[in-house]
C-alpha positions as a printed Julia matrix, in Angstrom:
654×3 Matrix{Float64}:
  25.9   20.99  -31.69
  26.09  18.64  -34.37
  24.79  15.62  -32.13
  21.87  18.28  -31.59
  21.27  18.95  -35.35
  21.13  15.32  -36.41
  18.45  14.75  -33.45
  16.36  17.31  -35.02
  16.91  16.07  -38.8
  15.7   12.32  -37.63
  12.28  13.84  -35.97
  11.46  15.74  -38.41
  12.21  12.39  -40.76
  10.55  10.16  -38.59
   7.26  12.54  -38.45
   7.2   13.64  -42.05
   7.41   9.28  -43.31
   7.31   7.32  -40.38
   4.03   8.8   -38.38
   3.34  10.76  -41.18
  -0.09   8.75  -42.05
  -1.34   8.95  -37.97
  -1.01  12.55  -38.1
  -2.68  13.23  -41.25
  -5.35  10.67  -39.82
  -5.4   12.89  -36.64
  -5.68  16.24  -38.58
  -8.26  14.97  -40.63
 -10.34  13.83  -37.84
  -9.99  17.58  -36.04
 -11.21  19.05  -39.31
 -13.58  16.55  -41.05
 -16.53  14.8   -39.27
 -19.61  12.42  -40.14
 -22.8   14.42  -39.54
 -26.08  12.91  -39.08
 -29.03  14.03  -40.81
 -32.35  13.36  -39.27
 -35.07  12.08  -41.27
 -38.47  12.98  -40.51
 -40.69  11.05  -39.21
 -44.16   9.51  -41.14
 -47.27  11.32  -41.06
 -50.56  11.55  -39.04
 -53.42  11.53  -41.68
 -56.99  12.05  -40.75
 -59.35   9.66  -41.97
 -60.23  11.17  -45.18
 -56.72  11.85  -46.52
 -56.2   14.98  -44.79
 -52.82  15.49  -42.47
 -53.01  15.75  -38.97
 -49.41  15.92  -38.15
 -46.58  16.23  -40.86
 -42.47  16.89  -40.6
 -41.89  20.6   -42.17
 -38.47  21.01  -42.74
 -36.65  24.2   -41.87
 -33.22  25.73  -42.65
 -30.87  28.24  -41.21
 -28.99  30.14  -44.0
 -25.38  30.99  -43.59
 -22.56  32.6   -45.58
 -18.91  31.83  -45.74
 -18.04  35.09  -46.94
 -14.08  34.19  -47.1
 -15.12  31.33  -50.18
 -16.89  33.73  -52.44
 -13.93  35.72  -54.61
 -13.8   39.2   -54.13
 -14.75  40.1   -58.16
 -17.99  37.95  -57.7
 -18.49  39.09  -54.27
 -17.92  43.0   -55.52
 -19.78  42.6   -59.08
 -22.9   40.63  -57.16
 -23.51  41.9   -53.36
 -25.57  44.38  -53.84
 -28.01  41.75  -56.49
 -27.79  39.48  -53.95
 -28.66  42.07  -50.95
 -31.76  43.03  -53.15
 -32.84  39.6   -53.52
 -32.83  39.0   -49.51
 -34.67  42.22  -48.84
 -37.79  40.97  -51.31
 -38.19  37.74  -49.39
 -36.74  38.67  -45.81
 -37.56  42.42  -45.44
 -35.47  45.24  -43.96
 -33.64  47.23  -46.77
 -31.31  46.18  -49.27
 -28.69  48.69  -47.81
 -29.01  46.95  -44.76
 -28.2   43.67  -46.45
 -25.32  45.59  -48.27
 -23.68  46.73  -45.13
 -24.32  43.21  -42.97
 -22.0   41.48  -46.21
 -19.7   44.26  -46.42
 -18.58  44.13  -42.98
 -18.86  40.65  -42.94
 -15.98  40.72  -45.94
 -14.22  42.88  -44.17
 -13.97  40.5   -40.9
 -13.25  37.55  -42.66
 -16.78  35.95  -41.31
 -16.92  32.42  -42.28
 -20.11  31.61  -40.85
 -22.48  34.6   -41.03
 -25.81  34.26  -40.57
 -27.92  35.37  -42.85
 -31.56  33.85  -41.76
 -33.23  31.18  -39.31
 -36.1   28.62  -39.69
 -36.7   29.14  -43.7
 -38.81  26.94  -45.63
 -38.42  24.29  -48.25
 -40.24  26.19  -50.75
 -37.5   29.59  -49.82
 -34.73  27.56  -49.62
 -34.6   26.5   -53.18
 -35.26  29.87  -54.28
 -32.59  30.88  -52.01
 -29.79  28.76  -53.91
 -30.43  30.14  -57.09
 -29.73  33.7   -55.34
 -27.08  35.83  -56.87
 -23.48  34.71  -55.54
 -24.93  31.46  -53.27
 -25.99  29.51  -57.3
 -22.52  29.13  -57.23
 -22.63  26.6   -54.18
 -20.55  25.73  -51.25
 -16.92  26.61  -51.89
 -17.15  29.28  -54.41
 -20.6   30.62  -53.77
 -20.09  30.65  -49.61
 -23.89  29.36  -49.25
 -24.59  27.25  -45.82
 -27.69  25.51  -45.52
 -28.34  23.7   -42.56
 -30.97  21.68  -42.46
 -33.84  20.37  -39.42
 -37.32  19.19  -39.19
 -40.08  20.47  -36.88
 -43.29  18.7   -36.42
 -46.31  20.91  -37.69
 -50.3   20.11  -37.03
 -52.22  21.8   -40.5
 -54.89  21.74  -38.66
 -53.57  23.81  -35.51
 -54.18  22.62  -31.75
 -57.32  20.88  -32.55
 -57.27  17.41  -31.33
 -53.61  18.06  -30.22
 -53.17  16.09  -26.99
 -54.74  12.99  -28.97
 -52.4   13.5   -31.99
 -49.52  13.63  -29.57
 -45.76  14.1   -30.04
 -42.52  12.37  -29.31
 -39.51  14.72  -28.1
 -37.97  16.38  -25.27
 -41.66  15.72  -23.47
 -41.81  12.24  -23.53
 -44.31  10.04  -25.53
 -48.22  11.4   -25.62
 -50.74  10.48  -28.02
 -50.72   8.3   -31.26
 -47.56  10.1   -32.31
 -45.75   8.29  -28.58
 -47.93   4.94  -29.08
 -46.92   4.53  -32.72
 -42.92   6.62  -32.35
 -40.64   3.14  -33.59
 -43.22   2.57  -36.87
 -42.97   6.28  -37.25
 -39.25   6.44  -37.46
 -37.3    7.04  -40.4
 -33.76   6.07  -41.09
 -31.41   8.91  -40.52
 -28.73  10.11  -43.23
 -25.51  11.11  -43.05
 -22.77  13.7   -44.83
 -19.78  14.84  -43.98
 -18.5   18.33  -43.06
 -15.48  20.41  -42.5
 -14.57  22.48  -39.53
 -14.54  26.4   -40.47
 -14.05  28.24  -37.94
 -13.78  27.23  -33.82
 -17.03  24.78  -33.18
 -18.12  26.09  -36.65
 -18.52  23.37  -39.55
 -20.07  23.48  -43.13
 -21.12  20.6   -45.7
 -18.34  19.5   -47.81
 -20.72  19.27  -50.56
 -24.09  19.72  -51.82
 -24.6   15.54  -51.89
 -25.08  13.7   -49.18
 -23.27  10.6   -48.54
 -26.48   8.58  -47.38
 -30.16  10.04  -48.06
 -32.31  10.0   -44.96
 -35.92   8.05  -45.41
 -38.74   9.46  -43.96
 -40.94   7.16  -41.75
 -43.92   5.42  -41.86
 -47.23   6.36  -41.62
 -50.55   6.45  -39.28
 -53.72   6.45  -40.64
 -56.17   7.66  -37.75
 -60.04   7.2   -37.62
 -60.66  11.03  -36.84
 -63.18  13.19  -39.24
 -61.6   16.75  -39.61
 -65.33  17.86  -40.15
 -66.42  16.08  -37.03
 -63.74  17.01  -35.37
 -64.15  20.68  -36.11
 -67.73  20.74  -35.13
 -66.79  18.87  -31.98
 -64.07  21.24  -31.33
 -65.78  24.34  -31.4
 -68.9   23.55  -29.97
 -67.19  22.71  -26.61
 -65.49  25.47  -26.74
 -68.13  27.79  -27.19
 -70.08  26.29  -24.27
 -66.61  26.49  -22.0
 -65.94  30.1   -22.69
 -69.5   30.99  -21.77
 -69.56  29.24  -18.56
 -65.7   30.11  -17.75
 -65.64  26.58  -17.07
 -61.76  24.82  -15.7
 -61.73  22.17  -18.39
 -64.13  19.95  -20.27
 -63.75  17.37  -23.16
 -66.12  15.59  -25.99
 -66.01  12.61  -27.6
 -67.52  11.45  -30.96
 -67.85   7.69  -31.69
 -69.0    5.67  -34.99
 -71.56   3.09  -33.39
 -70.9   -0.1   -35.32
 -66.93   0.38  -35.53
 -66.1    1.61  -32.34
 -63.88   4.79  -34.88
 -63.23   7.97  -32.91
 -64.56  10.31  -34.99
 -63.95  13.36  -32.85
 -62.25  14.06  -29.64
 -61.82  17.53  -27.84
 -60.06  17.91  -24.58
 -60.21  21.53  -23.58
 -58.55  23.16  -20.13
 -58.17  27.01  -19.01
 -54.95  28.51  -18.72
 -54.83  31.66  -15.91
 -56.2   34.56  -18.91
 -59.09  32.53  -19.37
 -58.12  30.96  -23.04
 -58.27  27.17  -23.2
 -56.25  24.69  -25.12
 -56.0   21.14  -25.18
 -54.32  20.91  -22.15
 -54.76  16.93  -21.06
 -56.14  14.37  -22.88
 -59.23  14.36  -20.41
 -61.68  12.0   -21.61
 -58.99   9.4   -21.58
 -57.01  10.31  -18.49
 -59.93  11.66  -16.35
 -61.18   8.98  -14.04
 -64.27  10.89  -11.71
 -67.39  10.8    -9.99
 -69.8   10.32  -13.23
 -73.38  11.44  -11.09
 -76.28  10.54  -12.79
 -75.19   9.46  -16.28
 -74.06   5.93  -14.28
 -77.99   5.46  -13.71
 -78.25   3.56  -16.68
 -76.11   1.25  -15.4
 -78.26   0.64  -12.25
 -81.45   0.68  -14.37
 -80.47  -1.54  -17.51
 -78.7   -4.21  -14.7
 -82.2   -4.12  -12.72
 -84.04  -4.76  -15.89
 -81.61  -7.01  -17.1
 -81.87  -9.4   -14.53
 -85.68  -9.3   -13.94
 -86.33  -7.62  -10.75
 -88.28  -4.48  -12.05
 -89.28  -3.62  -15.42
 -89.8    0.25  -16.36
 -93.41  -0.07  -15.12
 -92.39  -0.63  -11.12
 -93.56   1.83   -9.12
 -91.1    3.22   -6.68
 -92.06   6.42   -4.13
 -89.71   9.0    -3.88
 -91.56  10.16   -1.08
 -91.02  14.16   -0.91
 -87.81  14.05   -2.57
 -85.49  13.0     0.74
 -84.37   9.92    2.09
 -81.87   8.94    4.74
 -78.86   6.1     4.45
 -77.91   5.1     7.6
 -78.06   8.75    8.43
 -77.07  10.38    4.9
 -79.35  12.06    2.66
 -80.46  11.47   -0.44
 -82.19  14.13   -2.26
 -83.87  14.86   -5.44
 -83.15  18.01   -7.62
 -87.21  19.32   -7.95
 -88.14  20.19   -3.7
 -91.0   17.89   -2.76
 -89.87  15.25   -5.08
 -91.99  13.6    -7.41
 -94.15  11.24   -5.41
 -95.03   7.82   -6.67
 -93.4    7.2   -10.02
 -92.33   4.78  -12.82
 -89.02   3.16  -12.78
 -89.33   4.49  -16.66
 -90.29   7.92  -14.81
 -87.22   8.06  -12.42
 -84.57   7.66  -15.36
 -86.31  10.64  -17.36
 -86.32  12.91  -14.34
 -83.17  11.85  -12.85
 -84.61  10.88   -9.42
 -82.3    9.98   -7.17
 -84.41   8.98   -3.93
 -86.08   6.64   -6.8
 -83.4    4.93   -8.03
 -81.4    4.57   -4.76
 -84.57   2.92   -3.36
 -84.98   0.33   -6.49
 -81.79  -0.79   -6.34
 -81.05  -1.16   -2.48
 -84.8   -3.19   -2.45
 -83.41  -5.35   -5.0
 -79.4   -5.7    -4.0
 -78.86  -4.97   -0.39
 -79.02  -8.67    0.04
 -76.28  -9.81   -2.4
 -74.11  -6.62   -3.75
 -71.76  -8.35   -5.37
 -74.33  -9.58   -7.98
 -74.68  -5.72   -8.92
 -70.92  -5.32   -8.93
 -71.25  -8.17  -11.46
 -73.29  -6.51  -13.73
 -70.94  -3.24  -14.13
 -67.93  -5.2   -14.27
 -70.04  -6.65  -17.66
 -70.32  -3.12  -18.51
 -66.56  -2.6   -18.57
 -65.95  -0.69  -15.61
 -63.68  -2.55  -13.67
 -60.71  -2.51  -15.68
 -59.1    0.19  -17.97
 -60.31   0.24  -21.74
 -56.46  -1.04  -22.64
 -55.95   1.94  -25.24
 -52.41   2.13  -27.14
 -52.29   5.65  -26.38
 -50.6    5.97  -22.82
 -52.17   7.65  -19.51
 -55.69   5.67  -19.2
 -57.11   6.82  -16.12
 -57.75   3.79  -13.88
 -61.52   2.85  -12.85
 -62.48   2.47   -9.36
 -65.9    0.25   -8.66
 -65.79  -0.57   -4.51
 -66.06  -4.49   -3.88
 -68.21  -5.65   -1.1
 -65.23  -8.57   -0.04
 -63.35  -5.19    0.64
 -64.28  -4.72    4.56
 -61.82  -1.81    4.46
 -63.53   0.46    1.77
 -66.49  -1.54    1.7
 -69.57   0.87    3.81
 -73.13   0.38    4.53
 -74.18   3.07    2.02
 -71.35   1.78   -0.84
 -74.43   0.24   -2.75
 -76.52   3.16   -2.72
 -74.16   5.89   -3.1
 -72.49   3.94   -6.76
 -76.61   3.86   -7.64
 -76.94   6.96   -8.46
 -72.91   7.87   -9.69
 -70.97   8.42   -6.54
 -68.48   6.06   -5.16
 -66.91   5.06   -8.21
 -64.79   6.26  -10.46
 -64.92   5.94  -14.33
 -63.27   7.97  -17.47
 -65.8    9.44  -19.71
 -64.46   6.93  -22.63
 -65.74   4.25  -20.64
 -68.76   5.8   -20.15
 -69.28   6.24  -23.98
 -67.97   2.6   -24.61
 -70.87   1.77  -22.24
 -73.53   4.08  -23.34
 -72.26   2.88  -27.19
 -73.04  -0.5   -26.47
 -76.51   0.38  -26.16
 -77.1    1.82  -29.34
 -74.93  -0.95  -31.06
 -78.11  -3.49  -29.78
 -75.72  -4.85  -27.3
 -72.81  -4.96  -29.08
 -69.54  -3.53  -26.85
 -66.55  -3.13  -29.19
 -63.78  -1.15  -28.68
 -62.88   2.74  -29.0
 -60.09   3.44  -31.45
 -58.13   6.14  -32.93
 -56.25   4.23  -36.06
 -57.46   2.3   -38.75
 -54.17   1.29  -40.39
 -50.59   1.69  -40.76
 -49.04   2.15  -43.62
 -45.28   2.01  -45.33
 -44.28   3.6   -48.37
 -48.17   3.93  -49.32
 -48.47   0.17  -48.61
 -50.64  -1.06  -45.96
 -48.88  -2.95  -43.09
 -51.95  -3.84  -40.6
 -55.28  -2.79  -40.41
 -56.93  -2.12  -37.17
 -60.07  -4.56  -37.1
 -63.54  -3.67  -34.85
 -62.47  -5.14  -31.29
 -65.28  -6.95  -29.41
 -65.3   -6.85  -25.73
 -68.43  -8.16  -25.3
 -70.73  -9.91  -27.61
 -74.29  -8.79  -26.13
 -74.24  -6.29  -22.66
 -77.98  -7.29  -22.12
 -81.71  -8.83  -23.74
 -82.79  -7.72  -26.41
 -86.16  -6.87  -24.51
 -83.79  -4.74  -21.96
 -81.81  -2.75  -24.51
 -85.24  -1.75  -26.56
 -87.06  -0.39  -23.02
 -83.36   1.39  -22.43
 -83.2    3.2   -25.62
 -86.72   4.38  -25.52
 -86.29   5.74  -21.7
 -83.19   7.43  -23.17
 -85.32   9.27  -25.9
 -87.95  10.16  -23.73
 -85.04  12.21  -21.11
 -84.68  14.24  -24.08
 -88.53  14.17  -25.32
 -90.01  14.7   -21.84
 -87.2   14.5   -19.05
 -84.08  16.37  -17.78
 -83.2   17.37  -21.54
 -86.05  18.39  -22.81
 -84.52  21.81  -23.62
 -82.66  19.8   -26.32
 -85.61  17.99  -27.94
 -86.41  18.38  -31.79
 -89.01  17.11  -33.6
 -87.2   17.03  -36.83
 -84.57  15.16  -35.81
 -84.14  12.49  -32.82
 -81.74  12.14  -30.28
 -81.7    9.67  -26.96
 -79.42   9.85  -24.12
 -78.87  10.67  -19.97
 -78.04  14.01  -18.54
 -75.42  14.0   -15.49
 -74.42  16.66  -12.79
 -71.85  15.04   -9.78
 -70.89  17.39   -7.11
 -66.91  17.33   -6.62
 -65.45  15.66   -3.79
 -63.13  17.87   -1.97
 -60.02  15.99   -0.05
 -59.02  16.57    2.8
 -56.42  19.63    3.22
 -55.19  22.55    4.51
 -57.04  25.98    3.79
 -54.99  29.25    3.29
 -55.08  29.96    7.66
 -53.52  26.66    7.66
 -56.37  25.01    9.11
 -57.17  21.52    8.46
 -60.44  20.63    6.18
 -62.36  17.4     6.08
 -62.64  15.64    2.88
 -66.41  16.75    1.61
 -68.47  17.47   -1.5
 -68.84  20.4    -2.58
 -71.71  23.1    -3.11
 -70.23  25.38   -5.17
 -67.97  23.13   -7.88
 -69.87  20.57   -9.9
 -69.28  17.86  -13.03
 -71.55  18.39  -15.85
 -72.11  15.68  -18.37
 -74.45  14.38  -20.94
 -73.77  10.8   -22.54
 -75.92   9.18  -25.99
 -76.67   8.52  -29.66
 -78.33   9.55  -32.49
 -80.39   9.02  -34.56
 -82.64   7.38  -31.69
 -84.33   4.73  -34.1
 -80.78   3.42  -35.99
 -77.8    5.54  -34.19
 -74.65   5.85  -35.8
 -72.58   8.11  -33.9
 -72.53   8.0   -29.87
 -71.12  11.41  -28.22
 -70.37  12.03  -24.57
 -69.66  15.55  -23.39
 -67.88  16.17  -19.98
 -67.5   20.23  -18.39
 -65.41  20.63  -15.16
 -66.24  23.38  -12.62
 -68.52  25.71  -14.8
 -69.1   29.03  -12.71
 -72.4   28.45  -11.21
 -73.58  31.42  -11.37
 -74.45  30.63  -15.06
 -75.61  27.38  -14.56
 -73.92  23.94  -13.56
 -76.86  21.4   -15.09
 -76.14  18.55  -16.98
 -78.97  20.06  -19.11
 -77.8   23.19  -19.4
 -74.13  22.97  -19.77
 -73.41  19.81  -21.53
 -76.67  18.83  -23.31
 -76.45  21.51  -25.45
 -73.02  20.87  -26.88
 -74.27  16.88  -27.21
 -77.13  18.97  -30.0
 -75.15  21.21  -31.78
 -72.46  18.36  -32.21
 -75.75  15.94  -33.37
 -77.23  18.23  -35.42
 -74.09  20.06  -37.39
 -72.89  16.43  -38.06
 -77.07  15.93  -39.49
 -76.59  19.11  -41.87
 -72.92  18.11  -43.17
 -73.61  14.53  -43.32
 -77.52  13.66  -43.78
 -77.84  10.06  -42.07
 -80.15   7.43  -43.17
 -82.28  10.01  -45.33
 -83.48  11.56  -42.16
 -84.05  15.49  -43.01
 -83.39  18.02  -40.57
 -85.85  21.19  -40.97
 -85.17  22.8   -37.36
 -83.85  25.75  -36.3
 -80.17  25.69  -34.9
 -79.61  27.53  -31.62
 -76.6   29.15  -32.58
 -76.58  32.48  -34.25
 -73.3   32.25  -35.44
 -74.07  28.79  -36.59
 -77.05  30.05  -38.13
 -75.16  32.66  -40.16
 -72.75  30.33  -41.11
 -74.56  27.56  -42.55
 -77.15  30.55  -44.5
 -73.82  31.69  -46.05
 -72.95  28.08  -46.79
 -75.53  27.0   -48.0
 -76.29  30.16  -50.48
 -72.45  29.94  -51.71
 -72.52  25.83  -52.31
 -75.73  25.97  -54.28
 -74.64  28.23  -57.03
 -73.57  26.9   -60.32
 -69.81  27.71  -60.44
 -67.77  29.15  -62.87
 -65.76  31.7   -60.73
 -63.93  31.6   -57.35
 -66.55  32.34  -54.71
 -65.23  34.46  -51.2
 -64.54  32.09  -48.77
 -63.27  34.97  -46.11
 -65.11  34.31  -42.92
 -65.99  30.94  -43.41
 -64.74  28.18  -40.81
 -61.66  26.76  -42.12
 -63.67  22.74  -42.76
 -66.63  24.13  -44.26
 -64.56  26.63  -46.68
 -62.09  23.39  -47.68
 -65.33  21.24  -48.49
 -66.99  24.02  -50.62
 -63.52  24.32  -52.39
 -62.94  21.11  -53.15
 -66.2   20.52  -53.9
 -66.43  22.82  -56.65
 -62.75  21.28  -58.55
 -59.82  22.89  -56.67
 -57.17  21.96  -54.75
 -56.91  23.48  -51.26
 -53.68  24.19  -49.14
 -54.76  25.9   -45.5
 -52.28  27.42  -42.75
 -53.29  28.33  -39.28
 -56.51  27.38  -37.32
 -60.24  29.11  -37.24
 -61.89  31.17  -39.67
 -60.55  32.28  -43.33
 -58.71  35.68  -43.35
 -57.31  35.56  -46.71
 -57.38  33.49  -49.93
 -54.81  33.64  -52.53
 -57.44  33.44  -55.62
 -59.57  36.67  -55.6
 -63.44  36.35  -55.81
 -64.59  36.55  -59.14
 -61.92  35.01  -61.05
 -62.59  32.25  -63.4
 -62.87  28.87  -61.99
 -60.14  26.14  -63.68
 -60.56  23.24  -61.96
 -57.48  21.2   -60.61
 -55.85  24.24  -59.35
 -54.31  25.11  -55.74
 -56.13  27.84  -53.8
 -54.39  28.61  -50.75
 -56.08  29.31  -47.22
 -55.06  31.47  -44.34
 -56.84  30.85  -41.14
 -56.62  32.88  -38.17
C-alpha cells in the first residue's frame, strides 16, 4: 500500500514539474490556434475610374452570452434587443426572448446575424452590451470577403472571377497580381469546434491586392449591353454577343456576351465573342474581296454574272438570297448585295489555279492562329489548307469564299474588319490598360501591332467605300442615316448540323440547316475617320421573326453607333436623326430636358438608366454611390431639395 502511494506521489511530481511545460504546451494548442484572415483581393476599375469588381466584406455576428455579467446583461438586454430590431427587423421581444434563453443555456456562440456589412458592423459594436468587446461584452465578429460587381452582370463573363470555378476572365488572367497578403490572429476554442478572437487586434493586418485597370467604358458598355439584349429578347434568340473596339488603340470599349437560360431570361452565360469559333457567312466576303483587289486581279469595276442567282460546284449549289439573282454586276455591286454566285465565281476564276496564294492572304488577315488574348478560352480558328489531301475538297475554295468552311471567333473578325478602318493598321484587341499597386502604376499595356499595313492604300479606300455603300444602298440599307455615317458587311451563315442520333434513335447525316441560322453584322463608324469598330453576333433567332443579318444584327450595330454619337459627339459630326427606339427616344427626351436646366436643386432621376442618371449626377456636382443593375427605383436625396455640391446621392437600381 505504501509502495502504491509513493508511485502515485512521484507521477503526479513528475507531471506537475517534470512534463509540466509539454502539457501546458499541449493544452494550449487544443484551446488556442493561429487563424488566417484573408485579405481581399485588388480591384477591377473601368476605364474612367469607375469599379467593375471590388471585395465587400461581410460579417457574421455572434454572442458569447456566458462573458457578458449578468447585471450588464439584465440592466442592458432589452436596449440592446431594441437596437437589433431597428436594423435587423422582427420585434424587439423576439430579440428579448432569443438572449434570454440563450442566458439561460449557457450559449457561447449564439448567432445573432449573417452576411452584415462594414458600414452595420461598426454600428453594431457600439450596440448596448457588445461596446464592451470580446470578453466582457460577449460580441463575435467574424469576418469574410465576397466579390461584388457595382455594376451587376454586365460584362460579367469578361470581368471574370477566381474561386471554387476555376480562373475566367481578367479577374483568372490577372489572380497572382491581384492577391493580397493574408493576416493572421489568434483565437480561443469556446465551445466543441467553436472558437472566438482573443482580441479585438489582430496580430498581422491583411493587405489588400493590387489592382486592374481595364479599357472598358461603363457608358459604352451599357449601351452595348442593352441594345443586344433588346434585339435577343425580341427574336427569342439562344445566345448572341457584341463587341465595341477603339480604332487606333485596339481598347475594348464594350463587350456583351448574352445566352438564354430554359425561362427565356439571358445572362452572360459564355464569353462568346472570344470563345465562339463558327461559320462567319457573308461577313468573311471582305476577306475574299479586299485579297482579290489587293493583289490585282479585279478591281470593284469587274463585271462578274451571277447568272439567275444559281450555280453548281462540282454538283453543289450556290445560290443567291433575291430568286433570279441579279444578272451581270459589279464586283463593287456583289459586296453591297451580298451575292454569293458573284463572289464564288470571282474568286474560283482568279484562285482555282494556286489556292494556297488565297490561304496566304487570310492568314495576313489573322485568321490562322488564335488572337493570343491573356484572358483564357480563345476559341481556335480553322482555315482548310490545300497541302491537306485529307480535308482538302474540290469545292474548299469556293465554299471559304463566301464564309463556309472555316471557322473564326467574332473578335477576329472585328480585329480584321478594325484593320480596315485603322488604314491598314492591325493592332491588337485588349481589355487592360495598366496595372497598378498601391495607386502606383506597375506596367502599362502599350497598342500591340500585328501587322503594320493588311493591304494598299488604293485597296483599303475602294473597301471602305463598298462598306458604306452596303449600308447606303445594299443589304443594310434599313440602317442608313443621312445625318450620321456608318460602313460595314451584313452576315447570315446557316448552322451546320453534325452528325447524330435523333430522338427514334435514328442516325442523321451531318447537314446545314434550314431552320437555325448565324446572324451577324461587322464595321465602323464614322465612315470618313472611324473611331470605334463594333461587331454584333445572334445565335439561332426564331425565324419566324426574322433571321437576316439585316434585320437581326444590323440594327443593334445602329443603336450601339448612334447612342455612343449622342453621349459622345465624335469629330464635331452632329446627329439630327430620329432613333428607332421608343424607349430610347423617351429616354434621351427626358435626358436631355433634365441635363439642360440650370441647377440648383436635386432633379428626379427615378426611371432613368442607371449610366445616364450617374453622368447627369455627377455632372451637375455630386457624388454618386449606385447598387443593383437597370433603371433607378429610388434615390436617397428627394427631388427638389437644394443642390450642395460635393455631396453623396445614393442610387438604387433594379
Amino acid at each position: 500500500m505504501t509502495l502504491f502511494l509513493l508511485a502515485i506521489i512521484f507521477r503526479v511530481v513528475n507531471i506537475q514539474y517534470a512534463q509540466g511545460a509539454k502539457y501546458k504546451k499541449l493544452a494550449t494548442e487544443l484551446t488556442i490556434k493561429q487563424d488566417t484572415i484573408k485579405a481581399n483581393k485588388g480591384n477591377v476599375y473601368a476605364s474612367d475610374g469607375n469599379l467593375l469588381a471590388t471585395s465587400m466584406s461581410k460579417y457574421t455576428i455572434r454572442m458569447d452570452v456566458v462573458a457578458v455579467n449578468s447585471n450588464v446583461f439584465e440592466n442592458n438586454f432589452m436596449a440592446l434587443s431594441e437596437e437589433l430590431f431597428q436594423m435587423f427587423g422582427n420585434s424587439p421581444e423576439y430579440y428579448q426572448n432569443k438572449l434570454r434563453k440563450a442566458k439561460k443555456r449557457r450559449n457561447r456562440y449564439l448567432l445573432i446575424a449573417r452576411n452584415v456589412g462594414y458600414n452595420d458592423y461598426l454600428k453594431m459594436k457600439k450596440f448596448p452590451i457588445f461596446k464592451l468587446g470580446v470578453y466582457r461584452g460577449g460580441f463575435i465578429a467574424e469576418h469574410k470577403t465576397v466579390r461584388a460587381h457595382p455594376i451587376g452582370k454586365i460584362a460579367e463573363r469578361t470581368i471574370g472571377y477566381d474561386d471554387f470555378r476555376g480562373e475566367a476572365g481578367i479577374e483568372g488572367a490577372f489572380a497572382d497580381f491581384m492577391e493580397g497578403e493574408n493576416g493572421l490572429r489568434w483565437k480561443q476554442k469556446i465551445a466543441k469546434n467553436q472558437w472566438k478572437p482573443i482580441s479585438d487586434v489582430n496580430e498581422k493586418e491583411p493587405i489588400d491586392g493590387h489592382d486592374v485597370i481595364t479599357t472598358i467604358d461603363v457608358n459604352i458598355q451599357d449601351i452595348t449591353h442593352h441594345a443586344l439584349l433588346r434585339q435577343l429578347e425580341y427574336f427569342e434568340a439562344d445566345h448572341g454577343c457584341a463587341v465595341v473596339m477603339e480604332t487606333a488603340t485596339g481598347e475594348i470599349k464594350a463587350i456583351s456576351n448574352l445566352g438564354r437560360t430554359s425561362k427565356g431570361k439571358y445572362f452572360e452565360k459564355r464569353n462568346y465573342a472570344l470563345w465562339e469559333s463558327h461559320e462567319p457567312g457573308s461577313t468573311f466576303k471582305l476577306a475574299s474581296l479586299m485579297a482579290a483587289l489587293d493583289d490585282k486581279v479585279i478591281d470593284t469595276s469587274t463585271v462578274v454574272d451571277t447568272e439567275k442567282g444559281k450555280v453548281y460546284i462540282y454538283n453543289r449549289k450556290v445560290e443567291d438570297s433575291k430568286r433570279g439573282g441579279y444578272g451581270k454586276i459589279s464586283a463593287a455591286r456583289v459586296f453591297e448585295v451580298s451575292s454569293n454566285v458573284g463572289i464564288v465565281k470571282l474568286i474560283r476564276e482568279h484562285y482555282d489555279q494556286n489556292p494556297g496564294k488565297f490561304i496566304s492572304k487570310l492568314e495576313k488577315y489573322g485568321f490562322k492562329k488564335p488572337i493570343g488574348f491573356q484572358i483564357k478560352g480563345e476559341g481556335l480558328p480553322y482555315i482548310p489548307n490545300p497541302k491537306d489531301k485529307k480535308r482538302w475538297s474540290k469545292i474548299s475554295l469556293a465554299w471559304m469564299s463566301w464564309g463556309y468552311g472555316v471557322s473564326v471567333t467574332p473578335m477576329q473578325t472585328l480585329m480584321f474588319y478594325n484593320a480596315v478602318a485603322n488604314n491598314g493598321v492591325m493592332v491588337k484587341p485588349r481589355f487592360v490598360k495598366e496595372l497598378r499597386r498601391q495607386d502606383k502604376i506597375e506596367k502599362i499595356f502599350q497598342t500591340e501591332i500585328v501587322n503594320s499595313k493588311i493591304a494598299s492604300d488604293q485597296t483599303l479606300k475602294k473597301i471602305r467605300k463598298v462598306m458604306e455603300n452596303v449600308v447606303i444602298r445594299g443589304t443594310a440599307k434599313n440602317i442608313y442615316s443621312s445625318n450620321f455615317s456608318m460602313a460595314g458587311k451584313t452576315g447570315t451563315a446557316k448552322k451546320y448540323i453534325p452528325r447524330h442520333k435523333n430522338e427514334k434513335g435514328e442516325t442523321i447525316s451531318g447537314h446545314y440547316s434550314t431552320k437555325r441560322y448565324v446572324a451577324s453584322f461587322a464595321g465602323f463608324f464614322p465612315a470618313e475617320a472611324p473611331k470605334y469598330s463594333c461587331i454584333v453576333v445572334v445565335h439561332d433567332p426564331n425565324k419566324k421573326k426574322g433571321y437576316y443579318g439585316a434585320t437581326v444584327a444590323a440594327p443593334i450595330f445602329k443603336e450601339i453607333a448612334q447612342k455612343i454619337y449622342t453621349t459622345t459627339p465624335i469629330d464635331n459630326q452632329s446627329v439630327k436623326d430620329k432613333v428607332e427606339f421608343e424607349s430610347i427616344v423617351n429616354q434621351y427626351k427626358k435626358y436631355t430636358k433634365v441635363i439642360n436646366k440650370e441647377h440648383t436643386y436635386i432633379p428626379n432621376v427615378q426611371g432613368m438608366s442607371g449610366m445616364d442618371a450617374v453622368s447627369l449626377l455627377e455632372n451637375i456636382g455630386l457624388k454618386v454611390k449606385i447598387t443593383g443593375v437597370g433603371k433607378v427605383k429610388y434615390q436617397s436625396i428627394k427631388k427638389g431639395e437644394t443642390l450642395v455640391k460635393g455631396t453623396t446621392i445614393i442610387l438604387k437600381l433594379s
